[in-house]
N, C-alpha and C positions, 0 to 999 in steps of 0.2 A: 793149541799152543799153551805149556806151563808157562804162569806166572812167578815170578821169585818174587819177594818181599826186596822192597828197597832196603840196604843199612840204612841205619838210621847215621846222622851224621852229627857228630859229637857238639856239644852246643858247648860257646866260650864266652866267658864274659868279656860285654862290651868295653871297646877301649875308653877310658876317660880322656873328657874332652879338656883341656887344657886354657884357662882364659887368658888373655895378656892383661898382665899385671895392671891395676889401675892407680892413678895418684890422689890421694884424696891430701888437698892443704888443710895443715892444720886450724883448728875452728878458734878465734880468737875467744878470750875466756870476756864471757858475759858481762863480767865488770867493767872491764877495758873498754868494752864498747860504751856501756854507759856513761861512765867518764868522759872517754871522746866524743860521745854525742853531746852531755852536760857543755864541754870543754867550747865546742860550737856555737853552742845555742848562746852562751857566755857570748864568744868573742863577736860576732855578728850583731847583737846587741849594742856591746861595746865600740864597738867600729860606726854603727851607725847614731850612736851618740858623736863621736868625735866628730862626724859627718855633719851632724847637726850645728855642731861650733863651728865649725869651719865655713858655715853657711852663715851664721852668724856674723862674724867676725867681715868674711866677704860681702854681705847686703849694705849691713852699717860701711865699709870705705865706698861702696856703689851709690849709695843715697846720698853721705856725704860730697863726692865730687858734682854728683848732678846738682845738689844745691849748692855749692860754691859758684858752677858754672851759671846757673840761674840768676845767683844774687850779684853776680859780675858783670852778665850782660844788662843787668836793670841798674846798676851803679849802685848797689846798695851797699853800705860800710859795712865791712864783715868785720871791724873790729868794736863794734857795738856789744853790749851785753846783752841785748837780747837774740843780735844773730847768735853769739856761742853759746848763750844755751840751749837756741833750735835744734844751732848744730849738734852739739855734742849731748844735750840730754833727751830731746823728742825723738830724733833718729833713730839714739840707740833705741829707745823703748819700742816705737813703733815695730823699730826691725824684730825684737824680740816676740811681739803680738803676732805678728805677720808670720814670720819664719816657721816660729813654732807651733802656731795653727795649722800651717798648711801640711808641714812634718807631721800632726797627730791624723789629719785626714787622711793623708798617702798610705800610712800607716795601719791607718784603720786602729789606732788607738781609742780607747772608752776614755772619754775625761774622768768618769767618774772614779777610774782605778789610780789614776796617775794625777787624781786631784782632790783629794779626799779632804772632806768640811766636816767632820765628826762635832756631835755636840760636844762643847767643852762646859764645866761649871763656873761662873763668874770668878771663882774665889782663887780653883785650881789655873784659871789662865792668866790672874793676874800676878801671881807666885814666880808663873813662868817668865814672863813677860818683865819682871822687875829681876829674875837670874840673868835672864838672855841680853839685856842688857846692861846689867853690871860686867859681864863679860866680853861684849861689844866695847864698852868704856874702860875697858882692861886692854883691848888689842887696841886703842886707838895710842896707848901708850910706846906700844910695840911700833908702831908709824914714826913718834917723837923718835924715838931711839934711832930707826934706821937713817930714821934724815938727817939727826945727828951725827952717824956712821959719816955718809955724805958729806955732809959740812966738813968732816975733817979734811977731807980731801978737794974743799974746794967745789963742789960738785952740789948743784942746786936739787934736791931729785923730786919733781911737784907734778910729776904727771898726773894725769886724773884729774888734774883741781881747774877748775873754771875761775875763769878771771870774768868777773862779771860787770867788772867799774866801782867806785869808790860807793854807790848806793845804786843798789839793783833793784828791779822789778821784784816786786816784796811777793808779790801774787807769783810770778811766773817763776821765778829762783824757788819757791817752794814747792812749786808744781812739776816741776822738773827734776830736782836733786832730794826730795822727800819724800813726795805719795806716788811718783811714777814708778819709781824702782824699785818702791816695797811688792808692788802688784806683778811687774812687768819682770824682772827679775828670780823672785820667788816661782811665778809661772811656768818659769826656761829652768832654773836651776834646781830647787827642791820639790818643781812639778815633775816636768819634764825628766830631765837626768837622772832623778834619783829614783820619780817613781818607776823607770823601765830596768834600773837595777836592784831595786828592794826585793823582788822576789828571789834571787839571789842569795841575797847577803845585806843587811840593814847595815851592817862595818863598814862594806864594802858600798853601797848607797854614799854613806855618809860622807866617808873619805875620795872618793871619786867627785863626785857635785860640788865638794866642798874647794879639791883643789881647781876645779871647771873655772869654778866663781870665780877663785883667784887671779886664775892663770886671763880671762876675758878682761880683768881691766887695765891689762898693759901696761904695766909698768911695777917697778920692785917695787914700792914706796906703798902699793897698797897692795902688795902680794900676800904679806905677814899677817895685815890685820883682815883681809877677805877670807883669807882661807881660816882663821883662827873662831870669825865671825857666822861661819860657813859651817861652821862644825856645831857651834851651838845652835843657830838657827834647825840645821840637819836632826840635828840629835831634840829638840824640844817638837818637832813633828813627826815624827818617827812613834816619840813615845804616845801622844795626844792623838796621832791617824788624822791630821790636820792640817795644814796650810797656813789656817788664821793666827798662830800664835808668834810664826816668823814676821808673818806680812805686818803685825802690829809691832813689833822688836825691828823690824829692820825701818819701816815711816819713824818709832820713836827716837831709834841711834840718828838717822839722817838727817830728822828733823830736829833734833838736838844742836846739831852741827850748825844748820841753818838759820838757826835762831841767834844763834853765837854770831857768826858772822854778821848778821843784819842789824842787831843791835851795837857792833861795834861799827858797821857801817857810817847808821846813822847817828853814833857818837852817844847812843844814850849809854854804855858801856864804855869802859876802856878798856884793853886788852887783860891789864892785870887784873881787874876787878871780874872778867867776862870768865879768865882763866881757876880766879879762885873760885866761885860758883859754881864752877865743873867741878872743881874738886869736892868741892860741900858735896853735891848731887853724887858722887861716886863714893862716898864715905858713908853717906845715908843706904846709897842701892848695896853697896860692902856689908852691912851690916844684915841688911834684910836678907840678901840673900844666904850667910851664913846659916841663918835661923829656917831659911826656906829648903836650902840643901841638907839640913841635917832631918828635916821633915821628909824627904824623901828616901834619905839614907833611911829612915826607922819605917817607912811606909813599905807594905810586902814582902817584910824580911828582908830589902837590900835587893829587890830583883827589881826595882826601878830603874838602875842605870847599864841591866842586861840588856843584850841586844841578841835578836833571833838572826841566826847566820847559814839560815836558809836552808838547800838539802844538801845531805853530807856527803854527797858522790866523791866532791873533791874539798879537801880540807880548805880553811879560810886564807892559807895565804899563796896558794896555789891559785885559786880565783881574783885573788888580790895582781896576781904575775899575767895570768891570763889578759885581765881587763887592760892593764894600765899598759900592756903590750903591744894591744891593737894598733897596726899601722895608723887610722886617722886620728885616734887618739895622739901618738908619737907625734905625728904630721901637724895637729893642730897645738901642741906645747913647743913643736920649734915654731912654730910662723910666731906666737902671742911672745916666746923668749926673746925672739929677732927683735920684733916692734920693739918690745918692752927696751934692747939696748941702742936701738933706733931713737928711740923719743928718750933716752937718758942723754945720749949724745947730741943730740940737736938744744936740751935744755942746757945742756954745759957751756 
């Protein structure tokens, strides 16, 4: 049997395979993320500060009822001066210690970042210390004024002020309204507050703690001079990496106040006499500090009163919107605005 040869059978190219279409989402641009990561990290910060006032604000009416209750069932007079300065100045302090300790544990906060003791030079903290409080003694005018405002209209506006009786416990009025609140205070607000926003923004530190301060003592009458107080305090530790410069400016304004009061108490002052005294003291601290701040202005070219505004993802007042936006934050400036027209109304 012949074989034939097979044809050969014409070879074609292979069909192309055809994919279905795929969706690829657009990839957000690099910045944008960082920004909204920044924009996060911000507001979560800032929430959990406000969280922290509002914890505040909540322990100090909780501690106060259980002592009222206490001091009710034992018959004790609660219109004593030393019950209302338990009340109203150990509580707050305490709650202040307490609260805000247990917030840097939770937290896992370092004290040492959000509480910084830098050496300072005797000479340079006393400069400070003699500004900080001329300008303390500057906003206490700011007080005069708005209660003035008040007066017109009739309207007592003395919240804050402890009535302690015609001569108070010399020891315990000082211990309560002078060195408690330099320590206990400074801790919560230019500790706490400001150090968890400085990395931030030092503007934004400032201005935030500062209005904290304010807004925590209920009532208008010291809104002006806290927050005013708040900012120099902010701004001389800021520049110093420090603590010690407020806590001694904030005992000297208090204890200033204190002294006043007890020496017209016990009549060795009279008011006019007690009043022009302040003024001598503010005309002497006016003066110095003129000569201290122009030392500053000429020191480092004028970059003493700079402030570092942190990383630039987002501009300063974009972080400034961020922060002060945070729901606890909002949350905790209406509950202290409420009180504040709460306790204006009850003193009227």
């Amino acid at each position: 049997m012949q074989y034939y040869p097979q044809p050969i059978q014409p070879s074609y190219p292979a069909q192309p395979q055809y994919m279905q279409p795929m969706y690829y989402p657009p990839q957000p641009d690099p910045e944008i993320q960082r920004q909204n990561t920044y924009r996060r990290n911000l507001r979560k910060n800032a929430n959990s500060i406000g969280l922290l006032m509002l914890l505040f604000f909540g322990a100090e009416l909780l501690f106060s009822l259980i002592l009222t209750f206490v001091v009710m069932a034992n018959g004790i007079d609660q219109s004593s001066g030393e019950f209302l300065l338990l009340e109203n100045g150990v509580i707050s302090m305490f709650v202040f210690f307490l609260v805000g300790a247990v917030y840097c544990l939770i937290r896992r906060i370092r004290f040492s970042t959000i509480f910084p003791f830098k050496k300072i030079g005797a000479g340079f903290l006393a400069q400070l210390c003699v500004v900080g409080l001329c300008f303390s003694l500057m906003s206490n005018n700011v007080v005069s004024l708005v209660n003035g405002v008040f007066g017109l209209f009739g309207v007592e506006n003395t919240g804050g002020n402890i009535d302690v009786g015609d001569q108070p416990n010399i020891l315990l009025y000082f211990l309560v309204v002078a060195i408690m609140p330099a320590f206990a205070e400074e801790f919560a607000f230019r500790g706490i507050a400001m150090g968890i926003l400085r990395p931030f923004s030092e503007g934004l530190a400032i201005l935030v703690s500062s209005a904290l301060f304010a807004l925590m003592h209920g009532n208008f009458v010291q809104m002006p001079f806290t927050f005013c107080c708040g900012l120099v305090f902010a701004f001389i530790d800021i520049k110093t990496n420090s603590l010690l410069p407020s806590i001694i400016v904030h005992f000297l304004n208090n204890g200033l106040s204190v002294l006043s009061d007890i020496l017209i108490s016990y009549k060795i002052l009279n008011e006019l006499t007690a009043n022009m005294c302040y003024g001598i003291l503010f005309v002497i601290l006016g003066v110095l500090s003129f000569i201290f701040i122009k030392r500053f202005v000429n020191k480092d070219d004028g970059s003493f009163f700079t402030l570092k505004y942190g990383n630039t993802v987002l501009p300063y007042q974009e972080k400034v919107k961020t922060a002060v936006t945070s729901p606890t934050l909002i949350a905790f400036a209406a509950v202290m605005i409420i009180y504040s027209i709460l306790s204006l109304a009850m003193g009227a």
